[in-house]
C-alpha positions as CSV (number, residue, x, y, z in Angstrom):
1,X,-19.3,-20.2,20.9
2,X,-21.1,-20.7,24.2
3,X,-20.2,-23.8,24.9
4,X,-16.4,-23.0,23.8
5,X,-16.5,-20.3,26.7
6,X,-18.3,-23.0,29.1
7,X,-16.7,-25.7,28.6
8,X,-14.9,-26.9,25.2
9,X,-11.3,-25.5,25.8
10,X,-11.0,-26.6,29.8
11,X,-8.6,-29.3,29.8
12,X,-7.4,-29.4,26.6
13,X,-4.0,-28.9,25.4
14,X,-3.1,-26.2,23.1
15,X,0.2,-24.6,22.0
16,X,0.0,-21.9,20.5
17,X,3.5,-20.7,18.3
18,X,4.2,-17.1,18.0
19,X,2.5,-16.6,22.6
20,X,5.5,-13.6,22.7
21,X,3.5,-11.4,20.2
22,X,1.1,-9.0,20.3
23,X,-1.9,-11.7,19.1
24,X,-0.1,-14.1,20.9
25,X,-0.6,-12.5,24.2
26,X,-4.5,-12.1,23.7
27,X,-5.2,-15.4,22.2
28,X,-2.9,-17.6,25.7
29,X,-4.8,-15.0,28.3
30,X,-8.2,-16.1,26.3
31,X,-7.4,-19.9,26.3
32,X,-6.3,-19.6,29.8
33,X,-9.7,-18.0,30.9
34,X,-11.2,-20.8,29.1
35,X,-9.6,-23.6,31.3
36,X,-7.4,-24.4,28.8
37,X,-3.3,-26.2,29.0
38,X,-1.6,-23.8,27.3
39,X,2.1,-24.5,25.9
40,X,3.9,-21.6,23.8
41,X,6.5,-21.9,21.4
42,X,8.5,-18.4,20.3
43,X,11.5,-16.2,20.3
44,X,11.9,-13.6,22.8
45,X,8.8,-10.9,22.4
46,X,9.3,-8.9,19.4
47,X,9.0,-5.5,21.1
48,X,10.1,-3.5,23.8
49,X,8.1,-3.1,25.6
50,X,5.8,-6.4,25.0
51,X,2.6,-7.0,26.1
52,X,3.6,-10.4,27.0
53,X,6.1,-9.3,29.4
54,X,3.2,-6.4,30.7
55,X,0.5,-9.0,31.7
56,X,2.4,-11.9,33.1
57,X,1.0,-14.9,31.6
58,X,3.5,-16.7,31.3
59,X,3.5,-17.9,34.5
60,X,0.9,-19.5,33.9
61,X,1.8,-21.4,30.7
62,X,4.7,-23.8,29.7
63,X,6.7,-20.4,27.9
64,X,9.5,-22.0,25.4
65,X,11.6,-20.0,23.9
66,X,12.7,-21.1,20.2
67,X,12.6,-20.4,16.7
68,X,10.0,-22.2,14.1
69,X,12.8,-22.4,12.1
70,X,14.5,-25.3,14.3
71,X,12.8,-28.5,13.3
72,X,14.4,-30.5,15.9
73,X,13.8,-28.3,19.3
74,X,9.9,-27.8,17.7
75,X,9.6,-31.6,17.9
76,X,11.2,-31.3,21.1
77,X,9.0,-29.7,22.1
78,X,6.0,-31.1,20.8
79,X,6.9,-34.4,22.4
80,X,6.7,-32.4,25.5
81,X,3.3,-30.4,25.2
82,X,1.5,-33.7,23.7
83,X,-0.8,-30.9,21.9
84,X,-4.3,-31.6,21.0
85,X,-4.4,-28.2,19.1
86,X,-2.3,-26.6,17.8
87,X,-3.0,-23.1,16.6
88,X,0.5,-21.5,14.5
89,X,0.8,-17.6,14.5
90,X,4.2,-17.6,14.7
91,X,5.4,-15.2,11.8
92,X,7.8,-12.2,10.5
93,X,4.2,-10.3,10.4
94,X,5.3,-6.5,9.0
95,X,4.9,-5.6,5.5
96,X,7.7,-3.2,5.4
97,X,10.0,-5.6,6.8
98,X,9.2,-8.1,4.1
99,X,10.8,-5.4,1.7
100,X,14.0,-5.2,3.9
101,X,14.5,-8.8,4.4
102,X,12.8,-11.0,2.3
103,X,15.1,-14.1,3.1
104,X,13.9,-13.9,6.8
105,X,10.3,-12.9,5.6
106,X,10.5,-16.6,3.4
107,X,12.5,-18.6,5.6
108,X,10.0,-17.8,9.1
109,X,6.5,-17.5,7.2
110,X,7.1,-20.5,4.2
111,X,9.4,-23.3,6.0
112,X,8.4,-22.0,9.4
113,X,5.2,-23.2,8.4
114,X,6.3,-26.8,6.9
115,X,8.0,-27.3,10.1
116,X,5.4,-26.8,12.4
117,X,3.0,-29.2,10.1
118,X,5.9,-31.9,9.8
119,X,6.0,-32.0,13.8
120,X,2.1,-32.2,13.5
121,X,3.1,-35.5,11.2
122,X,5.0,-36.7,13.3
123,X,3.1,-36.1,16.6
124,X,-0.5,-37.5,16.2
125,X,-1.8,-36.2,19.7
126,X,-3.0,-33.1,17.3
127,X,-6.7,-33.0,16.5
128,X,-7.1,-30.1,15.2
129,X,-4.5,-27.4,13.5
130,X,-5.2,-23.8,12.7
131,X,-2.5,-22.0,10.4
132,X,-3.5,-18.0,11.4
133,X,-2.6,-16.2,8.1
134,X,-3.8,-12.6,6.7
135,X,-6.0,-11.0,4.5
136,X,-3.2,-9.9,2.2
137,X,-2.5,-13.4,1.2
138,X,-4.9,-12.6,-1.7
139,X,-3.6,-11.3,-5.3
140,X,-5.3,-8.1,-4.6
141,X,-7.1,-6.4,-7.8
142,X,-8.2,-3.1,-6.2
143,X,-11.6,-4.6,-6.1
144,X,-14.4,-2.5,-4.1
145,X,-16.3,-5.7,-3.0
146,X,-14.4,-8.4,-0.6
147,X,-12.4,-10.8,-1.5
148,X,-14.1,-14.8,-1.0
149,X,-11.7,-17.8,0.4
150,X,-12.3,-19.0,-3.3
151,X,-10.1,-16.4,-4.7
152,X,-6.7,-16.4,-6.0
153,X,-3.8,-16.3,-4.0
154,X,-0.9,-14.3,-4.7
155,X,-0.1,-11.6,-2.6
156,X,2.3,-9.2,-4.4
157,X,5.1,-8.2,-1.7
158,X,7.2,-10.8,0.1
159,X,5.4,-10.6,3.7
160,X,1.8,-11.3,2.0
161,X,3.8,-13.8,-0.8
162,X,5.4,-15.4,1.9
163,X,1.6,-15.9,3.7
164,X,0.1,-16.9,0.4
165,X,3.2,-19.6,0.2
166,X,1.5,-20.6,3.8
167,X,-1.5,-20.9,3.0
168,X,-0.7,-23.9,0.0
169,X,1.9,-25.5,1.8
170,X,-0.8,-26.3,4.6
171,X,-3.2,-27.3,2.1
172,X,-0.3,-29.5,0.5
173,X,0.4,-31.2,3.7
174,X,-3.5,-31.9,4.5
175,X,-3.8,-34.0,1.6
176,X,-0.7,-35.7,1.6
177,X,-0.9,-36.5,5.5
178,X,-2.9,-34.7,8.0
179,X,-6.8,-35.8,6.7
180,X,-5.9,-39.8,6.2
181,X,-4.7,-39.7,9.9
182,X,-7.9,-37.3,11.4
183,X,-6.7,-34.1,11.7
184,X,-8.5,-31.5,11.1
185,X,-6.6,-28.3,9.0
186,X,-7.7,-24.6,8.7
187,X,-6.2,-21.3,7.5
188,X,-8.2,-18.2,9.1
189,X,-7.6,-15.2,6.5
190,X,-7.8,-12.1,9.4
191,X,-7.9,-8.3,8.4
192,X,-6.2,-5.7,10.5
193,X,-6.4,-6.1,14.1
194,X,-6.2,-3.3,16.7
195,X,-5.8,-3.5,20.3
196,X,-4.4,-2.8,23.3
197,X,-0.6,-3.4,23.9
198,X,0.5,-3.8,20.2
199,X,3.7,-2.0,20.5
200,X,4.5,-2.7,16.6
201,X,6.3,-0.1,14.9
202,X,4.7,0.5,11.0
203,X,1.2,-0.1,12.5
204,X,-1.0,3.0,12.7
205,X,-2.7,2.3,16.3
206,X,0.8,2.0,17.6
207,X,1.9,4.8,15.8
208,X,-1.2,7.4,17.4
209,X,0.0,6.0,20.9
210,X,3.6,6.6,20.5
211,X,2.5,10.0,19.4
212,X,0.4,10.9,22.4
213,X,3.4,10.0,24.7
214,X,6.1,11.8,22.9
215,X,3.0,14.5,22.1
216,X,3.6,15.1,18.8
217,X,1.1,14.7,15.7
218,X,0.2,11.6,14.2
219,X,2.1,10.9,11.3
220,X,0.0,8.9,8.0
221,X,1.5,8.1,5.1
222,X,-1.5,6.1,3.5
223,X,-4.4,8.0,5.1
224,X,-6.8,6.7,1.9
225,X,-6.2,3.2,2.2
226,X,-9.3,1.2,2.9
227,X,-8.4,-2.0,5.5
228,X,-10.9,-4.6,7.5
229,X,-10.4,-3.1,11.1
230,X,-11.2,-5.1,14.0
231,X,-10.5,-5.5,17.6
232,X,-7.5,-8.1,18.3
233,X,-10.3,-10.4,20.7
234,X,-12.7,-10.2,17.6
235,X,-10.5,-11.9,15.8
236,X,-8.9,-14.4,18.7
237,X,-12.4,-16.0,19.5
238,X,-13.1,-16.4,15.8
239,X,-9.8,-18.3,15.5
240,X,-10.8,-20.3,18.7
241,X,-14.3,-21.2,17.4
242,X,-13.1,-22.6,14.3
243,X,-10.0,-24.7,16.1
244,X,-12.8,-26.3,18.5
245,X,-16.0,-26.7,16.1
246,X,-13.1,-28.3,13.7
247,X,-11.6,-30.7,16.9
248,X,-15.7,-31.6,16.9
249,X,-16.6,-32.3,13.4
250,X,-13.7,-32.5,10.6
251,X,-16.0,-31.4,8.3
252,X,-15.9,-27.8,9.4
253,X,-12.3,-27.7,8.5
254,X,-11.2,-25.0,5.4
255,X,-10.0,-22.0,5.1
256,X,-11.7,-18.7,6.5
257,X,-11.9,-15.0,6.4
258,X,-12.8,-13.0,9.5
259,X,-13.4,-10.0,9.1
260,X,-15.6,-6.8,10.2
261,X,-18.6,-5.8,8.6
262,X,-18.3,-4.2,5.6
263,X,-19.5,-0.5,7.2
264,X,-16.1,-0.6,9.5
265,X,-13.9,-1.5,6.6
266,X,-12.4,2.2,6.8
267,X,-9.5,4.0,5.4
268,X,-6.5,4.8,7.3
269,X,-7.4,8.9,7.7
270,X,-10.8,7.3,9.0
271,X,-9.2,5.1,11.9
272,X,-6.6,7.7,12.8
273,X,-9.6,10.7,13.3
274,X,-11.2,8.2,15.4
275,X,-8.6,7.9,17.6
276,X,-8.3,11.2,17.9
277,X,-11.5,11.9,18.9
278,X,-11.7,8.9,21.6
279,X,-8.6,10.0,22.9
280,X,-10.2,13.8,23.5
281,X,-13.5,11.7,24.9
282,X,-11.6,9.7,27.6
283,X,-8.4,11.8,28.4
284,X,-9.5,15.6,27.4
285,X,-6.6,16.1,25.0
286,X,-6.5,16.9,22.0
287,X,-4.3,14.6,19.1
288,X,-3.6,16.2,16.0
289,X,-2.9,14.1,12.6
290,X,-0.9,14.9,9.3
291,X,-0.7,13.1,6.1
292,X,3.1,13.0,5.1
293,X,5.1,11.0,2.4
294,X,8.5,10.2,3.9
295,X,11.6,11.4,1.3
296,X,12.0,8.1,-0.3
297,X,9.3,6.2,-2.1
298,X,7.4,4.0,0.0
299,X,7.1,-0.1,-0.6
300,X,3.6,-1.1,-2.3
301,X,0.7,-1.1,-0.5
302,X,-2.5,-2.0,-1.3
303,X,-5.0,0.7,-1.5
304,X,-8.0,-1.0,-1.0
305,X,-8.5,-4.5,0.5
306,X,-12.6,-6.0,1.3
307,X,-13.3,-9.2,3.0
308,X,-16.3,-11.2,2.1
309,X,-17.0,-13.4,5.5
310,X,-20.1,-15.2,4.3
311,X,-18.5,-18.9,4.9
312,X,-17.5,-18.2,8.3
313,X,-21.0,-17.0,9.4
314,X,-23.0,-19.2,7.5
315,X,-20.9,-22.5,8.8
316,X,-20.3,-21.4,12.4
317,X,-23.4,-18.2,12.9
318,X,-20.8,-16.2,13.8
319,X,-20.7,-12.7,14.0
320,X,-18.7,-9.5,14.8
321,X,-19.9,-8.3,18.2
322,X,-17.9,-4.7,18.6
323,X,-18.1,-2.2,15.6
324,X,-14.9,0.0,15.0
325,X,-15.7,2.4,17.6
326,X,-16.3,0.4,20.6
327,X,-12.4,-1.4,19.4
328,X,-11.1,1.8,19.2
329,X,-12.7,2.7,22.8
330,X,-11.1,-0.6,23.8
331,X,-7.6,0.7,23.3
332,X,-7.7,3.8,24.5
333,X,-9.0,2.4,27.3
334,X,-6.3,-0.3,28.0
335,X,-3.8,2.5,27.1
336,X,-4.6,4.9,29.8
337,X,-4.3,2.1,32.2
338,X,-1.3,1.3,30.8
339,X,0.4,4.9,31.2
340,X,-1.2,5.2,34.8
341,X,0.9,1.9,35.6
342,X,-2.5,0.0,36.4
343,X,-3.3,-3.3,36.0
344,X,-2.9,-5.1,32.6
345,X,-4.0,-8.6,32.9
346,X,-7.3,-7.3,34.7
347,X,-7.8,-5.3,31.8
348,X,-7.5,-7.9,29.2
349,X,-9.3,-10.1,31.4
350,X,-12.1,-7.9,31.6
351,X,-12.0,-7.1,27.9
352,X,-12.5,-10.2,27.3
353,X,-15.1,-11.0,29.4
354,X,-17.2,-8.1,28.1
355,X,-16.9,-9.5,24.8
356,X,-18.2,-12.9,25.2
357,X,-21.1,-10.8,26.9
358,X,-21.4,-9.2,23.5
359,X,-21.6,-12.4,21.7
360,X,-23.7,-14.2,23.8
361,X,-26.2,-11.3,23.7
362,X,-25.9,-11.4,19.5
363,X,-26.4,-15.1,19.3
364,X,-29.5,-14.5,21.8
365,X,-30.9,-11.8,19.2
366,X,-30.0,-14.0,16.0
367,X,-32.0,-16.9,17.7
């Protein structure tokens, strides 16, 4: 990972699908620290207000607007970029959404994904391809230990189907193409990531912020379900260090979990108390929560969902660097500056400067 931060990314050109979101947004102002080219290929940001618009990258990135779904303008603008890397997080990402439009859920996250790997086919500048998917692309037994990369995938509603579908249709198009001409493939296989500036709606972290502004109570509706919380750069420089070892040595290519460690794998009521208490830490006021079902039944969600993240360590020595509370510090501290109007790409900037401190200092003590 040091010498990604030193020296790996600068120069190199990356386009990364899906730069409008909330991931998005982290993962270009990371690459762009890094020295990095950086092209983006998405529809408009997905919420108002948007990160992305908040912290101004993209004037310093090639910004295209488009959907995955157009083959022909993703060529287009493949041709243009000339992309070494190419890192696809472009997605309909909600669960709850899936439910309401599973056509849009299938067509985005299943051909979405064939056509940014067929303009990989056709474009051989790529190196290296990293397909970001989720956790929940796992058939998920209710199991209390984590789930390995070796696992069955089959994730039960059409969001985490749709990702599962992802996940064998790049595997699918590595055989059949990608390896015999060099590239190197990957799927990364993220838990839940919080952070500042995801605006999202049906996301808890989101849903405590939106609550402190309107100053209302935090309303849960799943406040037992256990989820893999990390902070959004914890997960960003994971997916970086496996698109750059993989660039290096093809041999690192596969699919990946990254996840926290198994003590900040917390329920929702867990996550949504620790908020709360941050919140009275750095601002002096107080956030209430409530655990309410709505009148109508609720889509399936799992209950309980475990990452095992052996492989990742043991084939890159990585390691989560910031535990649950210091992510959840994190936000509350990029919201305040947020509400106070401050600066947004100096935070995120310095976020992610601290965290590289972090990981340098844990690689040091592993050594």
């Amino acid at each position: 990972m040091e010498s990604l931060a030193e020296s790996f990314f600068k120069g190199k050109k990356v386009l990364v699908t899906g730069h409008t979101g909330f991931k998005g947004s982290w993962m270009c102002q990371a690459l762009l620290m890094l020295g990095a080219d950086v092209a983006g290929y998405a529809l408009e940001p997905p919420t108002e207000p948007s990160l992305f618009q908040l912290c101004g990258i993209s004037r310093h990135m090639m910004a295209k607007k488009g959907d995955i779904r157009d083959l022909g303008h993703l060529n287009r603008v493949f041709l243009e970029a000339k992309p070494d890397i190419v890192i696809h997080m472009a997605a309909q990402p909600l669960v709850r959404k899936g439910y309401q439009n599973p056509v849009l859920t299938y067509d985005t996250n299943v051909m979405g994904t064939v056509n940014v790997l067929e303009c990989i086919r056709r474009n051989l500048s790529v190196r290296s391809f990293l397909n970001v998917t989720t956790d929940k692309v796992y058939c998920n037994k209710e199991w209390e230990w984590g789930y390995r990369e070796c696992e069955e995938l089959n994730g039960h509603d059409p969001y985490s189907n749709s990702k599962s579908c992802s996940e064998l249709v790049t595997y699918s198009f590595k055989e059949s193409f990608l390896k015999d001409a060099g590239i190197a493939v990957s799927t990364a296989r993220a838990g839940n990531v919080i952070g500042g500036g995801d605006f999202a709606a049906d996301r808890i972290v989101p849903d405590c912020i939106r609550s402190v502004q309107e100053r209302k109570a935090v309303i849960v509706r799943n406040p037992h379900s256990v989820r893999p919380y990390q902070h959004v750069i914890e997960a960003v420089m994971a997916y970086l260090m496996i698109a750059g070892k993989q660039y290096e040595d093809a041999s690192c290519a596969g699919s990946y979990n990254v996840g926290p460690d198994e003590t900040d794998c917390r329920t929702t009521g867990d996550l949504v108390e620790l908020f709360c208490q941050k919140w009275m830490e750095a601002c002096n006021e107080p956030v209430e929560w409530i655990s309410q079902k709505g009148g109508m039944p609720e889509p399936y969600e799992a209950n309980y969902l475990k990452l095992d993240c052996s492989k990742i360590k043991k084939t890159f020595g990585w390691r989560p660097c910031w535990n649950i509370e210091t992510a959840m510090e994190k936000v509350v501290e990029w919201t305040n500056i947020y509400f106070e109007g401050g600066d947004i790409s100096g935070c995120m900037e310095r976020q992610i400067k601290e965290y590289f401190g972090s990981f340098l200092c844990t690689m040091a003590a592993r050594e």
